[in-house]
C-alpha positions as CSV (number, residue, x, y, z in Angstrom):
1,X,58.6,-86.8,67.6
2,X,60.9,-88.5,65.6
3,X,62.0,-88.4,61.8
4,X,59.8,-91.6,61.1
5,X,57.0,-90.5,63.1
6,X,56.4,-87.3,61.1
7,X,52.5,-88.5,60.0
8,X,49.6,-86.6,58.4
9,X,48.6,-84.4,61.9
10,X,52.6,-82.9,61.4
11,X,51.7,-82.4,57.7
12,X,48.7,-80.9,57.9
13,X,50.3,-78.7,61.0
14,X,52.7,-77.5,58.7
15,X,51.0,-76.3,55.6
16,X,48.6,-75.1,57.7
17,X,50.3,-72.1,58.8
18,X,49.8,-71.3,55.5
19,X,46.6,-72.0,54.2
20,X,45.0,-70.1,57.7
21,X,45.6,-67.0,56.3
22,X,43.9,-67.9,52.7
23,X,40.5,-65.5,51.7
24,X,39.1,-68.7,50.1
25,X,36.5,-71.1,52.0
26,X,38.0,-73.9,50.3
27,X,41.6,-74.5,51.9
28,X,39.6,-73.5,55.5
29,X,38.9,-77.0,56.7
30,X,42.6,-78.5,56.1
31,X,43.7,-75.2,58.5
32,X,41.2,-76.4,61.0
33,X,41.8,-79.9,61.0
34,X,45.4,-78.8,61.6
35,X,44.8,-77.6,65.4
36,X,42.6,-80.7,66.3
37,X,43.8,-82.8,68.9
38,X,43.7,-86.2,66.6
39,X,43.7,-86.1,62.8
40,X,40.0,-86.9,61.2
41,X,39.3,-88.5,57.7
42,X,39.6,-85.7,55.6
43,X,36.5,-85.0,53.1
44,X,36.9,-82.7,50.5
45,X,35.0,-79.6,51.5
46,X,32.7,-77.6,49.4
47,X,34.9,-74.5,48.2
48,X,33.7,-71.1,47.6
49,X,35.5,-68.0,46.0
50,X,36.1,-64.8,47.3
51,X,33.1,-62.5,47.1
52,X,32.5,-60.9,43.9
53,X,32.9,-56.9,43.9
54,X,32.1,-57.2,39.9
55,X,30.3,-59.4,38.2
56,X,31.3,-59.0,33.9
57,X,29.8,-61.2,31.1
58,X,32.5,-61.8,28.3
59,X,29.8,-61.8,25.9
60,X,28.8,-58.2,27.0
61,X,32.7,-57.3,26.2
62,X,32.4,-58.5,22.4
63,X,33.1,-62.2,22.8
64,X,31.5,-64.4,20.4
65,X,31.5,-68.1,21.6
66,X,31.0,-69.3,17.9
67,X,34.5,-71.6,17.2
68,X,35.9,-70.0,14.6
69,X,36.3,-66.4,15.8
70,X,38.8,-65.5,17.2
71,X,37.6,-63.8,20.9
72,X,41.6,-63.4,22.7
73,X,41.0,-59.8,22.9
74,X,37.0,-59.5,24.4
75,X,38.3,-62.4,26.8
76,X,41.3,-59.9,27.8
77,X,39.4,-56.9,28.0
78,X,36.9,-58.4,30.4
79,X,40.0,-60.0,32.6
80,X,42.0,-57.1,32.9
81,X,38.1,-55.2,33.2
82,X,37.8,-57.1,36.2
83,X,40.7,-56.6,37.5
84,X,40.6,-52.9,37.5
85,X,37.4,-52.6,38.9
86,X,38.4,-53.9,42.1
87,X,38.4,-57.8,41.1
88,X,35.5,-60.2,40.7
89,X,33.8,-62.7,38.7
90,X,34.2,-63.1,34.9
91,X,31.3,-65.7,33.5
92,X,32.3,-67.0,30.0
93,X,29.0,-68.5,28.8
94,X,28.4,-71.5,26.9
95,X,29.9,-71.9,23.8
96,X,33.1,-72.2,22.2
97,X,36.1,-69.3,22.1
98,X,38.4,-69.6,20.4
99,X,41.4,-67.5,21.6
100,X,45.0,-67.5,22.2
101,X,46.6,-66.9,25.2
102,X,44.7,-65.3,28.2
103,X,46.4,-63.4,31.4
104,X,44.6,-63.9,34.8
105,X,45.1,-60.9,37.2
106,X,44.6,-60.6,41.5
107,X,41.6,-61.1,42.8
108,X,40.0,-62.2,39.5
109,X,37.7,-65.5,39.4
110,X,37.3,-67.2,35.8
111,X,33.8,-68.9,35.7
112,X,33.0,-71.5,32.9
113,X,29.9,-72.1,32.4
114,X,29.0,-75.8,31.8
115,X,29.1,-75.9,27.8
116,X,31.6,-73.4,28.0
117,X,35.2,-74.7,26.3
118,X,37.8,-72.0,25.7
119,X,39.8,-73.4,22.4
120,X,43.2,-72.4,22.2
121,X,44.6,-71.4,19.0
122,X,46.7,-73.5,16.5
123,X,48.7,-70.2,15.8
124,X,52.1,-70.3,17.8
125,X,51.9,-66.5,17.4
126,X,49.6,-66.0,19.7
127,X,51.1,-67.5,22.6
128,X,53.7,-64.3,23.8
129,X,57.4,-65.6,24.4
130,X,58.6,-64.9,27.5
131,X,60.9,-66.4,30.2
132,X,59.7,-69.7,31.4
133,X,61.3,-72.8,33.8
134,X,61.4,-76.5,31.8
135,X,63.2,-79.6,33.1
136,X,64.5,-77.7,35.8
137,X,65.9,-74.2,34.2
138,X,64.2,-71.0,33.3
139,X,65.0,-70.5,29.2
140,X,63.0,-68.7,26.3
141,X,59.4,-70.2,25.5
142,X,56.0,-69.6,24.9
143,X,53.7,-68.3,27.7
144,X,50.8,-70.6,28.3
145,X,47.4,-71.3,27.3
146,X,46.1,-69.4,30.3
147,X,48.6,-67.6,33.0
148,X,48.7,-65.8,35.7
149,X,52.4,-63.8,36.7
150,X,52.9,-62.7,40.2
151,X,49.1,-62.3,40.9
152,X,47.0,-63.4,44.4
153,X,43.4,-64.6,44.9
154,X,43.2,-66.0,41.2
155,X,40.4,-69.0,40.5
156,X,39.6,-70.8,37.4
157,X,35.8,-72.9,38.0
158,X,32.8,-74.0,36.9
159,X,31.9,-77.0,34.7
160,X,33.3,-75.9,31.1
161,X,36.8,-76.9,29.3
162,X,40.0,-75.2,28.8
163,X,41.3,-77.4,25.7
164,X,45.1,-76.7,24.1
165,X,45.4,-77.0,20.6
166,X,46.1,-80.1,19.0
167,X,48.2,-78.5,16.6
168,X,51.3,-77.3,18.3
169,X,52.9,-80.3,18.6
170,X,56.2,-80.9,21.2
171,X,57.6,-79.7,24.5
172,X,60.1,-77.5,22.5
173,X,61.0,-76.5,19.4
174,X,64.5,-75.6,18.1
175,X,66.0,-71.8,18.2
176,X,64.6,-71.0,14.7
177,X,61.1,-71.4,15.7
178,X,60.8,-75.3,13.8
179,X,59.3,-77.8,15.8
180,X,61.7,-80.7,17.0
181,X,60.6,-84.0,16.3
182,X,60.6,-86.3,19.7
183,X,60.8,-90.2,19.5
184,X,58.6,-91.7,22.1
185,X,58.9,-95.0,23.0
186,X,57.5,-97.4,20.7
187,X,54.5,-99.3,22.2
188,X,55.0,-102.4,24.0
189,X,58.4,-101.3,25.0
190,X,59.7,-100.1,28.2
191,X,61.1,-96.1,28.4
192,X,64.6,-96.1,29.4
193,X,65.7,-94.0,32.7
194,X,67.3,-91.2,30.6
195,X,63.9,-90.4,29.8
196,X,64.2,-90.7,26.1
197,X,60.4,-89.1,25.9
198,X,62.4,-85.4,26.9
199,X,63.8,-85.0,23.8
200,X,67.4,-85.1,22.2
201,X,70.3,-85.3,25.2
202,X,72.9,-83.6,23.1
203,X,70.5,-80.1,23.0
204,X,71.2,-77.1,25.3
205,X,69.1,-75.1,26.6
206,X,69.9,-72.2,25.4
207,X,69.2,-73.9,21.8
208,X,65.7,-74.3,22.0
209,X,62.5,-72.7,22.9
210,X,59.5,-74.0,25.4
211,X,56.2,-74.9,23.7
212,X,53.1,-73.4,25.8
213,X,51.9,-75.2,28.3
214,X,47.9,-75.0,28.9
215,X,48.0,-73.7,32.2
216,X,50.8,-71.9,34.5
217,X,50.7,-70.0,37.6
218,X,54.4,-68.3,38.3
219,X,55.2,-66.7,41.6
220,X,51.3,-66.3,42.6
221,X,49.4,-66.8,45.7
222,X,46.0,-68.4,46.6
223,X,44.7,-70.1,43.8
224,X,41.9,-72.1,43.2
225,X,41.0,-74.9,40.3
226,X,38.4,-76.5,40.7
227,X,35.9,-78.6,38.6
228,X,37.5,-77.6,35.1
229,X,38.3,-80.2,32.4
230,X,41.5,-79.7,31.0
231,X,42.7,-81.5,27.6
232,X,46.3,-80.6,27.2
233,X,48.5,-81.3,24.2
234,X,52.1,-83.0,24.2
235,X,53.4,-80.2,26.4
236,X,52.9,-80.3,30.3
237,X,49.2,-79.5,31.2
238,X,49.1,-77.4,34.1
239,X,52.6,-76.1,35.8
240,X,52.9,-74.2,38.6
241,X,56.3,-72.2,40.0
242,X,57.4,-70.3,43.0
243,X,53.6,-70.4,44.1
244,X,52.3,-70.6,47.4
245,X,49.0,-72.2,48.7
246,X,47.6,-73.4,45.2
247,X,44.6,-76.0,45.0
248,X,43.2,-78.1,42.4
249,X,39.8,-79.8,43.4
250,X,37.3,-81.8,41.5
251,X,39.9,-81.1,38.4
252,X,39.4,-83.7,35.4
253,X,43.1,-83.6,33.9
254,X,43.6,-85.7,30.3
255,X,47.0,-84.7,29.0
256,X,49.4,-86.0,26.2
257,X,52.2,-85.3,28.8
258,X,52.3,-84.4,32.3
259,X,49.1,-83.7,34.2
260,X,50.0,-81.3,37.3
261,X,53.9,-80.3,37.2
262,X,54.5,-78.8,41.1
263,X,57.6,-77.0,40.4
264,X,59.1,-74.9,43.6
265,X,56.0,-74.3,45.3
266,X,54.6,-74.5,48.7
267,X,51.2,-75.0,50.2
268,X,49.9,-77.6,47.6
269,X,47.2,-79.0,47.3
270,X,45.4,-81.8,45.3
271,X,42.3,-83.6,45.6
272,X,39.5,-85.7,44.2
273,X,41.1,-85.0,40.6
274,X,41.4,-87.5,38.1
275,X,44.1,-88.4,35.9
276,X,44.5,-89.5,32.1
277,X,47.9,-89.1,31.0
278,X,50.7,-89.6,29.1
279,X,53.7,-88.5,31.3
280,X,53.7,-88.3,35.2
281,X,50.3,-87.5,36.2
282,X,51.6,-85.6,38.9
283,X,55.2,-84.5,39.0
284,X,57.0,-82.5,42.2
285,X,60.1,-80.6,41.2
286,X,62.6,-78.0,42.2
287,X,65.2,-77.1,39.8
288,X,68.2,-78.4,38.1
289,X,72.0,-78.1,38.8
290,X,73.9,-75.2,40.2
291,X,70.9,-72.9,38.7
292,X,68.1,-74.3,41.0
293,X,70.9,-75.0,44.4
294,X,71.5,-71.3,44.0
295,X,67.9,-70.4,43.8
296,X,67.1,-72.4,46.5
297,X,63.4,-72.5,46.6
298,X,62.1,-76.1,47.9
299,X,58.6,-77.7,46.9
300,X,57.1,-78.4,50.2
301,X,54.2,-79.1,51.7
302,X,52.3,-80.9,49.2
303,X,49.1,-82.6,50.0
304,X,47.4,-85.1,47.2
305,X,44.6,-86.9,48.0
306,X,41.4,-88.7,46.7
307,X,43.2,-89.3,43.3
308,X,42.4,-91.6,40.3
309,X,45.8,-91.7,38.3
310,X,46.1,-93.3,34.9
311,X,49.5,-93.2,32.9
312,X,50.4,-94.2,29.5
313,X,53.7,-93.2,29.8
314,X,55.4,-93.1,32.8
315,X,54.5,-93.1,36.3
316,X,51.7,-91.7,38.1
317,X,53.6,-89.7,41.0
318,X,56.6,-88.8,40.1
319,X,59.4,-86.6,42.4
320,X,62.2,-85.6,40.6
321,X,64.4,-85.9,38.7
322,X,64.5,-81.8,38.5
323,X,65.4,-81.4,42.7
324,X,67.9,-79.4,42.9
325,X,66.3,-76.7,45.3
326,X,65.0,-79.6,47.6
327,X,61.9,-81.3,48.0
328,X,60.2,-82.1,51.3
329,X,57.0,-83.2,53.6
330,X,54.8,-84.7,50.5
331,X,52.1,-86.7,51.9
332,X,49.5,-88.9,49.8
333,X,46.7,-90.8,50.6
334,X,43.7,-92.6,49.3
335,X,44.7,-92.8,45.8
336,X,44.0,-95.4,43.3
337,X,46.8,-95.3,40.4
338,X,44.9,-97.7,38.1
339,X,47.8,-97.5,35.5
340,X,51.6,-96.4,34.9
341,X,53.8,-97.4,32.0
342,X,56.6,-97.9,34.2
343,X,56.0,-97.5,38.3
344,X,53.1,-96.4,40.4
345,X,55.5,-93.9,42.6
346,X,59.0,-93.1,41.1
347,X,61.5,-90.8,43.2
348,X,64.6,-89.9,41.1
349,X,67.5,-88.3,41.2
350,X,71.3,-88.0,40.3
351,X,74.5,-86.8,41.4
352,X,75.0,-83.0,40.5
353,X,71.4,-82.1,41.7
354,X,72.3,-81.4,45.0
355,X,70.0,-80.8,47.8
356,X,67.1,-83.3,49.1
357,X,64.2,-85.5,49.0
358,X,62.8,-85.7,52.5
359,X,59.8,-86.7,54.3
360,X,57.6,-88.2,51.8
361,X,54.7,-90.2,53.4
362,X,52.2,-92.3,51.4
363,X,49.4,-94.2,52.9
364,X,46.0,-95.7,51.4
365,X,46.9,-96.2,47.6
366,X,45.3,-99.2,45.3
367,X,47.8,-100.0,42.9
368,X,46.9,-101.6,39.4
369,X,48.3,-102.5,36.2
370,X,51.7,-100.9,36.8
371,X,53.8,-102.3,33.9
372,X,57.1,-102.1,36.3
373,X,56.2,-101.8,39.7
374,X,54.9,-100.2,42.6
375,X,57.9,-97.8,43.6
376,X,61.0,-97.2,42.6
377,X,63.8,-95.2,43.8
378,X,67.0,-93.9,42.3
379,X,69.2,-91.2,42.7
380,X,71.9,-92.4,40.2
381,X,71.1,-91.9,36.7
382,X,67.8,-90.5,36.5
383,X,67.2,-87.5,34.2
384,X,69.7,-85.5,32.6
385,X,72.8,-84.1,33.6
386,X,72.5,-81.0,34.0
387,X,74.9,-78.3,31.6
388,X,76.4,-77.2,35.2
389,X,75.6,-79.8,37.7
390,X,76.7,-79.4,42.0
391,X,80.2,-81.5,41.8
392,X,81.0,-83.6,44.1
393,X,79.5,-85.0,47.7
394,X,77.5,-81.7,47.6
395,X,75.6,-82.8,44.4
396,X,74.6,-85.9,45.8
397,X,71.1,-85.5,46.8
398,X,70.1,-86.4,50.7
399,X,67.1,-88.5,51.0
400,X,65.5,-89.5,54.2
401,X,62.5,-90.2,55.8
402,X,60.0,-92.4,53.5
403,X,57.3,-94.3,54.8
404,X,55.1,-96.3,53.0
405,X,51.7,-97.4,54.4
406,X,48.3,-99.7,53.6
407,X,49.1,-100.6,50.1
408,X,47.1,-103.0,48.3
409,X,48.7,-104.2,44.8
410,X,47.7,-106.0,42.3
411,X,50.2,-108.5,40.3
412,X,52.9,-106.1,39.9
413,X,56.0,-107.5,38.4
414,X,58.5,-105.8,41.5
415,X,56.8,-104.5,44.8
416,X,59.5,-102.2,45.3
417,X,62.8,-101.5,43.4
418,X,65.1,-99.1,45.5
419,X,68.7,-100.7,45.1
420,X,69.7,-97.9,43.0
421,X,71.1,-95.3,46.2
422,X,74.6,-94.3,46.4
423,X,76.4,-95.4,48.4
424,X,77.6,-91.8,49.6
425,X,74.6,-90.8,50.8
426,X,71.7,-94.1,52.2
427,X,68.5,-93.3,52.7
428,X,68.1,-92.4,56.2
429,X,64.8,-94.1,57.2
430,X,62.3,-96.5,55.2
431,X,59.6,-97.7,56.5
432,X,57.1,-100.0,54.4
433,X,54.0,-101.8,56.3
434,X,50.9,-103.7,55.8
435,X,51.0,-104.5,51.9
436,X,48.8,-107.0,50.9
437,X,48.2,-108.5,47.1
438,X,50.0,-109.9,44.4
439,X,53.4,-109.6,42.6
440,X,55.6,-111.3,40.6
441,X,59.5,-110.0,42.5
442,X,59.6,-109.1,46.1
443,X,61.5,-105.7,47.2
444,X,65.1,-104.7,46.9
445,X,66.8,-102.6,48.5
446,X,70.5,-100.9,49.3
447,X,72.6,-98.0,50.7
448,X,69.8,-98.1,53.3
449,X,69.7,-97.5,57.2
450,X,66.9,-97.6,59.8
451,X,64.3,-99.7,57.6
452,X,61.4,-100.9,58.9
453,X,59.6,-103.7,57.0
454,X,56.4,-105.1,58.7
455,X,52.9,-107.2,57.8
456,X,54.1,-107.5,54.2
457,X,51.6,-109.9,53.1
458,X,51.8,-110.0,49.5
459,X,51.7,-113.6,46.8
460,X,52.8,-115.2,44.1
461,X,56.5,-113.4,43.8
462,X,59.1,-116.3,42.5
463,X,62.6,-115.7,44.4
464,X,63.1,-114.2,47.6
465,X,60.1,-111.7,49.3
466,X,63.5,-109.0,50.3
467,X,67.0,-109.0,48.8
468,X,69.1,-106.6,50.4
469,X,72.9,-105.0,49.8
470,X,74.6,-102.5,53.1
471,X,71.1,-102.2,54.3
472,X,70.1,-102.3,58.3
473,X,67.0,-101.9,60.1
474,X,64.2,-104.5,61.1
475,X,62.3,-107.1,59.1
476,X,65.3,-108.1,57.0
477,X,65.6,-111.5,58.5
478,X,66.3,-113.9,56.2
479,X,66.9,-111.7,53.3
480,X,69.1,-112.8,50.4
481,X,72.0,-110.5,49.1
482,X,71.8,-108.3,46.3
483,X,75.1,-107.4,44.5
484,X,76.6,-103.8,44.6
485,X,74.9,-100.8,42.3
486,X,77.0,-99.5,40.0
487,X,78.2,-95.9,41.0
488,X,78.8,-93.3,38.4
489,X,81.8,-91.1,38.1
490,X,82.0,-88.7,40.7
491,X,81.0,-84.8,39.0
492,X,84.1,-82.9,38.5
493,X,84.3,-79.3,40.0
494,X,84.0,-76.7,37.4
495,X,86.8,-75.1,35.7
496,X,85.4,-71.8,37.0
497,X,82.7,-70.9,39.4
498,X,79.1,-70.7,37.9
499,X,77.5,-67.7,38.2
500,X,73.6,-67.2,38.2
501,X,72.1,-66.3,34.7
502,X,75.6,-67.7,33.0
């Protein structure tokens, strides 16, 4: 099999090495369908949790559901309860808890009842600090909402609402515990590629401290979300790092930032979950500069599926720009992104990241009302440099391997925008086919090899359909020629060499 032929059947073949060994019902179909002969149309499958050896009532352990009291402590007693018996099922009840934030241990499932909302509190002191990764680095912050730390067979279900609260405002504050004041991008204008949304460029890391996000899994294994609303603040909703075989199903996501960070993991995935954001609705990452090369843990093997995605922000799947430990064999299919304040699907990257974007496979998305595009693709100037970047040809990111299938746009104002590679390192491999709709520019392209346009049946662009600059491949006749992207400096080698923690 070649490079361009890896498909959903290799995927699937992949992270199901994984998911075959899971104790929930849930991941079992993908792990079948992984040994058929010929893939199937997947259908989300009914998921179960492991069998309860416990069965605890958070009211029975003091809890008082009325709003106002404060029920952190019964909610804890009756998780870590749970947990000590052997592991189970904790049913929170309808009604409203207020509480700040909660620790989910192995083998524990979290049950909200339909009615059931756990509130978390407007009280900054009651989210522990600990260490946590944002934008690529692990630095001082708040733990989150609810959180589980090195922990296995963890679910959160049922029909209620985990809700952060509207009251602790930002993605970080500044060292003294003050909240720091973000400029978003006026409305009707367009956010720049530094990302101006992340926050003052001039600020280290070291000089400020990570809000709580409302949900984060770090290092766990086999976890379940499924049928939850979540209602996150203007910090990422749900992030996830160094986890393995982690689902979200049936999850109703509305967030003031991102929806579902992926952030070093492996054996994702997401399905029939629906979208109302105001960052990337779904955002893969791996690390920034010499800290997350040297770490070295990918995100791989990421499935997304049966999605409904609607941005206010930015895009609607975003990879990068944090990819310094790699990121590889992403495929998604039948997904409507129905909104994106800049591009449907935006990879991005810079020089100093280091490491890869590979095998990224999309087929069977509607795209709508995407204010820039369809897809973009950079890997010169997107994010922030990072306060020790990978110098030289080594921090260039290697990308290879995209292929783009059954898209159906609607008036976009550029099909696709990828002239923005260096020149260093081309894409190795693009492959776009059978797009049908409407837009108002055609696709451009450069620093690309083996490309593969075909049945591109798209109308009303102005211009030419494909403009091209050092690009080779097949479907480019008649294209007209784009000029040269503008290269930035080449990252210097450091005075001295970094070392891990510095």
């Amino acid at each position: 099999m070649t490079r361009l032929g890896w498909t959903r059947r290799k995927f699937l073949q992949n992270a199901g090495k994984g998911l075959a060994t899971l104790p929930l019902a849930g991941y079992l179909p993908l792990a079948l369908e992984a040994q058929k002969p010929a893939p199937a149309k997947t259908k989300a499958a009914e998921v179960s949790v492991p069998r309860p050896t416990v069965h605890l009532n958070a009211r029975d352990l003091g809890a008082t559901g009325d709003g106002k009291t404060k029920d952190t402590l019964a909610l804890q007693q009756v998780l870590d309860r749970c947990s000590d018996l052997g592991g189970g099922e904790v049913l929170v009840p309808a009604g409203d808890y207020l509480t700040g934030a909660l620790l989910l241990r192995s083998n524990t499932t979290l049950w909200l009842e339909e009615g059931a909302s756990l509130l978390g509190s407007p009280d900054i002191a009651d989210y522990p600090m600990t260490q946590v990764r944002w934008e690529g680095r692990w630095i001082k912050g708040y733990g989150a909402f609810i959180n589980a730390q090195a922990a296995e067979n963890v679910t959160v279900i049922g029909k209620g609402k985990i809700i952060a609260s509207a009251e602790i405002k930002g993605r970080v504050r500044h060292a003294d515990g003050s909240p720091m004041v973000y400029s978003r991008p006026p409305a009707g204008t367009t956010p720049t590629p530094r990302r101006s949304s992340d926050g003052p460029t001039n600020v280290a890391s070291q000089d400020i401290i990570r809000n709580p996000a409302l949900m984060e899994f770090n290092s766990c294994k086999n976890v379940l979300i499924q049928d939850v609303f979540t209602q996150g603040n203007d910090m990422w909703s749900t992030h996830s790092v160094y986890c393995e075989n982690i689902t979200f199903r049936k999850v109703a996501i509305h967030s003031g930032a991102d929806g579902i960070d992926v952030d070093s993991c492996k054996h994702v995935v997401i399905d029939d979950c629906t979208f109302e954001t105001r960052d990337d609705c779904i955002s893969l990452k791996s690390g920034r500069g010499m800290e997350g090369v040297t770490i070295g843990i990918p995100c791989e093997d990421v499935y997304i599926s049966n999605c409904t995605f609607n941005d206010a922000v930015w895009a609607c799947i975003g990879i990068g720009s944090e990819t310094s430990g790699g990121v590889r064999n992403v495929l998604v299919e039948h997904c409507k992104c129905l909104g994106a304040r800049t591009h449907a699907i935006y990879i991005k990257s810079r020089p100093g990241r280091g490491a890869f974007i590979e095998d990224i496979t999309m087929n069977d998305l509607e795209v709508s009302n995407a204010k820039l595009g369809f897809l973009r693709i950079n890997t010169l100037n997107s994010g922030l440099q990072d306060l020790a970047p990978v110098p030289g040809l080594e921090g260039i990111p290697t990308i290879c391997n995209y292929k783009f299938s059954n898209i159906r746009v609607a008036d976009v104002p550029v099909l696709v925008t990828a002239n923005e590679i260096h020149p260093d390192k081309p894409l190795d491999g693009f492959t776009l086919t059978n797009v049908t709709g409407t837009c108002q520019k055609g696709i451009l392209l450069a620093n690309m090899k083996n490309v593969h346009l075909s049945e591109i049946k798209v109308t009303g662009f102005a211009g030419p359909l494909v403009s091209t600059y050092n690009v080779t491949g097949t479907g480019l006749t008649g294209a007209a020629t784009l000029d040269a992207p503008k290269v930035p400096d080449p990252v210097a080698a450091p005075a001295k060499p970094y070392v891990l923690g510095s």
